[in-house]
N, C-alpha and C positions, 0 to 999 in steps of 0.2 A: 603510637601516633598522638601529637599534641591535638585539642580540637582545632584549631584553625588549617588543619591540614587535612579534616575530614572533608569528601565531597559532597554537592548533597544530594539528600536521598530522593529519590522520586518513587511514586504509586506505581508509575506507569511500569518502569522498570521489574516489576514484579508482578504483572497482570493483576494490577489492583485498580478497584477503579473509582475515582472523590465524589462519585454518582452513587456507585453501590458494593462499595467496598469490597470485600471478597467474593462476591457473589459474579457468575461471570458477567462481560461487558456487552454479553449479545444476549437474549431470552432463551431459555435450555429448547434444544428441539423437542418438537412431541412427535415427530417422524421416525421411526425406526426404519434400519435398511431394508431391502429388501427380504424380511425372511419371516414367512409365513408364520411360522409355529412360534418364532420370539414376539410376534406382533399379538399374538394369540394370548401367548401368557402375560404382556403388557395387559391386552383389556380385561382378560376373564381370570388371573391370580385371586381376586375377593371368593369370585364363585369358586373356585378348586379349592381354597382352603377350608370354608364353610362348610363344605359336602368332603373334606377329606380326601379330595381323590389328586393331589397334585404330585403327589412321588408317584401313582401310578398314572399320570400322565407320564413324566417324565420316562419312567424306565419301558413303555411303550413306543419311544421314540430312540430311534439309532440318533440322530441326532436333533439337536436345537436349532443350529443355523449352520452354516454353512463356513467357507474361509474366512477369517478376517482380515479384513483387505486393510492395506496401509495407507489408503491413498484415499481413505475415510476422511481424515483433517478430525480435530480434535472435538469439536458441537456432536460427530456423530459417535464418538468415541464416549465421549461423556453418556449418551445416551444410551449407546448398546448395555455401559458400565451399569447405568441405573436399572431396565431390567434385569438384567442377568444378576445384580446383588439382589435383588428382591426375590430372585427365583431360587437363588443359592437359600437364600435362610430362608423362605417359605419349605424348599426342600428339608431343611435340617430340621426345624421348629415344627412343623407342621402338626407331629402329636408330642405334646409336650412333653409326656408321659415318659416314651421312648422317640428320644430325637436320634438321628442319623447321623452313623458314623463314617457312613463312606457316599463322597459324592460323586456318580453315576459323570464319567467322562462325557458324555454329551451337556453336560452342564459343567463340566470342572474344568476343561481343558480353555474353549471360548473364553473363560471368565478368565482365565490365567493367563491369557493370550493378550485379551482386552487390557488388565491391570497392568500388564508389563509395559505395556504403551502410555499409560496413564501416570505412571510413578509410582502405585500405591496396589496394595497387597490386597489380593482378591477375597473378599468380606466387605460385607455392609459397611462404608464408614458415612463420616456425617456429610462427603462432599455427593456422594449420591441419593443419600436420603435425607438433606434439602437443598445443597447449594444448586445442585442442578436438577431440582425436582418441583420445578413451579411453571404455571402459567398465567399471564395475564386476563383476565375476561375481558377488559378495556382496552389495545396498545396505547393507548391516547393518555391512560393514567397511570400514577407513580404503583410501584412495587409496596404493595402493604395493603392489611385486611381490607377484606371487602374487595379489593380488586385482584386476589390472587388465589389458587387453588394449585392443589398437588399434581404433577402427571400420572404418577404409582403410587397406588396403596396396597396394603397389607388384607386387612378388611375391609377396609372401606368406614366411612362412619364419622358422625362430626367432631368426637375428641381424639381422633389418631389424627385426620384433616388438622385441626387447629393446632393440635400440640406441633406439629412440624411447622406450620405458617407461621404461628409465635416466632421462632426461628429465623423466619425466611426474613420477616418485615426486621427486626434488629439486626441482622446482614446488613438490610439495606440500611436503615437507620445510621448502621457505625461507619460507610460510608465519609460523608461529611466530616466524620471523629476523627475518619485516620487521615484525612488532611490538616486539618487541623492539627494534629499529632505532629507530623513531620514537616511540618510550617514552624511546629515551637522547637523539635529536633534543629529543623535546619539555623533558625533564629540562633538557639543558642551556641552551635559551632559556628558562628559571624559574628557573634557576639551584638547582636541585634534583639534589645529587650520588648521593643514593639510586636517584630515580630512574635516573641516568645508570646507574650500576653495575647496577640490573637488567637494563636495558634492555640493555646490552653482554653482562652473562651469559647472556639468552634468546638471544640474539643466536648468541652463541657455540654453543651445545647446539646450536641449530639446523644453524648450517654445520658441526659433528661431524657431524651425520647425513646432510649432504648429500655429505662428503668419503666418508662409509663407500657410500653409494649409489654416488658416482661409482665408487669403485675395483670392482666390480663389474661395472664393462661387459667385462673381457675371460671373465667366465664363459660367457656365452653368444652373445654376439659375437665372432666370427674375424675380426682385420685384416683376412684376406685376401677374406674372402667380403664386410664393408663394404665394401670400395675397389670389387669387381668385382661385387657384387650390388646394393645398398642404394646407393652414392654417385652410381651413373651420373643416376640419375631426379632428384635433389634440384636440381642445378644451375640455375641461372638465364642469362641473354642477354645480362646485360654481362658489358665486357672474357673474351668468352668464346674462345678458338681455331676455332673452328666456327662460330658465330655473331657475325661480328665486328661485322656490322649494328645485330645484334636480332632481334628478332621482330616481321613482321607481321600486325599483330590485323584480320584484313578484316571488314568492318562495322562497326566503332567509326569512327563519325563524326569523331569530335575526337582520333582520332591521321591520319585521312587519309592512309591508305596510307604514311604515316611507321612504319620501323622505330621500334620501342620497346626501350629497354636498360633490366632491372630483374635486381639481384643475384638470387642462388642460394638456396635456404633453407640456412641456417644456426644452430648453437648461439648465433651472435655476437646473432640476431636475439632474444633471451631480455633480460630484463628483469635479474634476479634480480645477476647480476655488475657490471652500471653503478651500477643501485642503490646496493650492496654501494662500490662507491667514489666514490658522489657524496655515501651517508651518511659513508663515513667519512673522506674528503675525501682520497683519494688522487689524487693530478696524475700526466697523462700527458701530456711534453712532445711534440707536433706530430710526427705520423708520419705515411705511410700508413696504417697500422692505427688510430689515434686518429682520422683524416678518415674513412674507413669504417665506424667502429663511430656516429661521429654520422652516419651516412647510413641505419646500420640503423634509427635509432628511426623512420626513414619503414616500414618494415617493419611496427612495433609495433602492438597495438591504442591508438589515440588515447589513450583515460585513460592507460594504462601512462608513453608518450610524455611525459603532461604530470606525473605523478608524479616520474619522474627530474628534470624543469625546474625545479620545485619542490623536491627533495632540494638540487639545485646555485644554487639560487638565497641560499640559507639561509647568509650569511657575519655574520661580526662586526663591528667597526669596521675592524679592521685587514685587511680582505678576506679575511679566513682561515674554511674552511669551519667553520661554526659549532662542532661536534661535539669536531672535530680542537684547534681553539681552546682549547676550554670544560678538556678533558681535559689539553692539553698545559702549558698554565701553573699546573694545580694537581698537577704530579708532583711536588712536595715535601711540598705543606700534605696533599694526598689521595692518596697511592700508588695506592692500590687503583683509580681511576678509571684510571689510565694503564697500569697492571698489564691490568686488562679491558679496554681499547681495544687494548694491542699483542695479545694473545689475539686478537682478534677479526681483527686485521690477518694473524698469523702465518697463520690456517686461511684465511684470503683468499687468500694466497701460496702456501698447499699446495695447496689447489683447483687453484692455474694451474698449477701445477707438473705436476699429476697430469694436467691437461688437455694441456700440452705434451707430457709423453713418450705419451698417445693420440695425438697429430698427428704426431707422426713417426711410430710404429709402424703405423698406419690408411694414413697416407698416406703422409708423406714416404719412405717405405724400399719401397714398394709399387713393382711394375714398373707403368709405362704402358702400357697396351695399345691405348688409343685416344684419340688429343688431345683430345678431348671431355671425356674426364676424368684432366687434368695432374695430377703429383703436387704442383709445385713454389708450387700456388697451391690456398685456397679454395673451398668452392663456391658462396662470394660473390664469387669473381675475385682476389684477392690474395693477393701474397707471404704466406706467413704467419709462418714459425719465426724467423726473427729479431727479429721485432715481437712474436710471444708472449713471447721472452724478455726482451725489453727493458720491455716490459709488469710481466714478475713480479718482474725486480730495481727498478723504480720500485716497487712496492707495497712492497717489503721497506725502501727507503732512507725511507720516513715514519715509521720506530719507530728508526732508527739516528741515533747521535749526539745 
């Protein structure tokens, strides 16, 4: 397809929204349905892990809830999803030492039940451990610190709290971004360079505030209490040390006693940074981290998933992603459009930047205390620091030369 033949893209069309980007368009409930013992392990999970006694809650229970109804609508789906992943890896992590390889059908089944409705494969991923895991204390004020808190925790505690709200506020943050984004998208298939240039400026302002949000996380988060408090729980059952199987889901008919391998939750599982380089058409030649991060979008909520496929789909004649294209052959006749596209790319490269020296300090430099949780890998299962950085020098080499 030529660009002028492209249509244009909208947010909306992908439950995205120019308020709060991937984050949903209504506040996550803190209601759970009617079911006593899941409402149970919503508030009192911190104390059952603390005191070690949450697999023997669980296997004191024939069951967790009850049918899951269809006619839930999706706020309560999201919700049931958020505890039942908290309970699932509470159940597995719980002693780090020896975590669990089989999960007790009264928690396997629900959650597989749940996922299937959802899109996305039953384990912790990042859209329940933060897109739909916040509340307001204000309704009156915007989504970001100070006015916002977790609905589930692991522990409990002020650097597991903040490391996920870091999070929640640049969701909101990139908002704004992805309008802007798809303003210079649409610009440049109309061949309208105004718009392009807004569209890269909104663009830009946005990822300033999500760079200033990120450098933030070492206030109230300590490396050292992440790696040994907050990280053990997140992990997932592929390529795990401990779990080299998986995890067996008993009563899920259609795994049959088949271990199951599903990544770790992770930041990789976030929308907002693929986006971020399939709008502005940065290439990542063939890695393991490049095979991994398209395995995350299995992770994603579905729309999100087909939003990115749609950013990368969007090339010119000459296969060049449209944006990148539109921008780069008018850096003589139109400065200014190339001037705001390297902008927009430089605060792409300091984000990773900023995000690399967290991975080492978080992780990489942290002692191991238990193989369950390696320093020298992910808690999606992979090598990571070499591939992060090979990642931020390719963002940086599309605005050189």
């Amino acid at each position: 397809m030529t660009p002028s033949s492209w249509s244009p893209l909208s947010l909306s069309a992908f439950d995205i929204s120019p308020d709060r980007g991937f984050l949903p368009a209504t506040d996550p409930l803190d209601q759970l349905p009617e079911e006593p013992i899941l409402s149970q392990i919503a508030a009192q999970l911190p104390k059952f892990l603390t005191a070690r006694q949450f697999r023997h809650f669980v296997q004191d229970r024939l069951e967790i809830m009850g049918a899951v109804a269809d006619e839930w609508g999706l706020d309560v789906f999201r919700s049931v999803m958020r505890t039942l992943s908290f309970a699932g890896h509470a159940y597995v992590w719980e002693d780090p030492d020896h975590p669990a390889s089989r999960l007790p059908a009264s928690l396997a089944w629900p959650w597989y039940c749940v996922a299937q409705q959802l899109g996305r494969p039953p384990v912790l991923s990042y859209a329940s451990y933060a897109l739909h895991n916040w509340r307001r204390l204000d309704q009156q004020k915007p989504i970001e610190l100070g006015n916002i808190v977790l609905l589930q925790n692991f522990l409990g505690g002020l650097d597991e709290e903040w490391f996920v709200l870091i999070h929640i506020d640049i969701e909101a943050k990139a908002g704004p971004g992805l309008t802007g984004l798809i303003q210079a998208q649409n610009g440049a298939t109309e061949d309208s360079a105004p718009d392009v240039v807004q569209g890269l400026h909104t663009l830009a302002a946005a990822q300033e505030a999500m760079r200033d949000t990120l450098l933030r996380m070492p206030e109230r988060c300590d490396p050292y209490i992440y790696y040994s408090r907050v990280r053990p729980y997140i992990h997932g059952w592929k390529n795990s040390p401990t779990l080299p199987q998986g995890l067996i889901y008993e009563g899920v008919v259609n795994y049959a006693e088949r271990p199951q391998q599903f990544r770790g939750e992770t930041g990789s599982q976030s929308s907002i940074v693929p986006a971020l380089d399939a709008g502005l058409g940065i290439p990542h030649a063939d890695d393991p981290l490049t095979q991994y991060l398209v395995e995350m979008r299995d992770y994603m909520p579905p729309r999100h998933r087909a939003f990115l496929s749609a950013l990368e789909a969007r090339v010119d004649q000459q296969q060049r992603p449209i944006l990148y294209g539109y921008v780069r052959d008018r850096r003589t006749t139109h400065p200014e459009l190339w001037t705001a596209f390297c902008a927009c790319v430089d605060l792409l490269a300091e984000f990773r930047d900023i995000h690399i020296g967290y991975a080492e300090r978080y992780i990489f430099r942290q002692h191991q205390s238990h193989a369950s949780n390696p320093t020298a890998v992910g808690t999606g299962g992979t090598p990571f620091m070499p591939y992060l950085n090979k990642h931020l020098e390719e963002t940086k080499r599309v605005i050189q030369g």
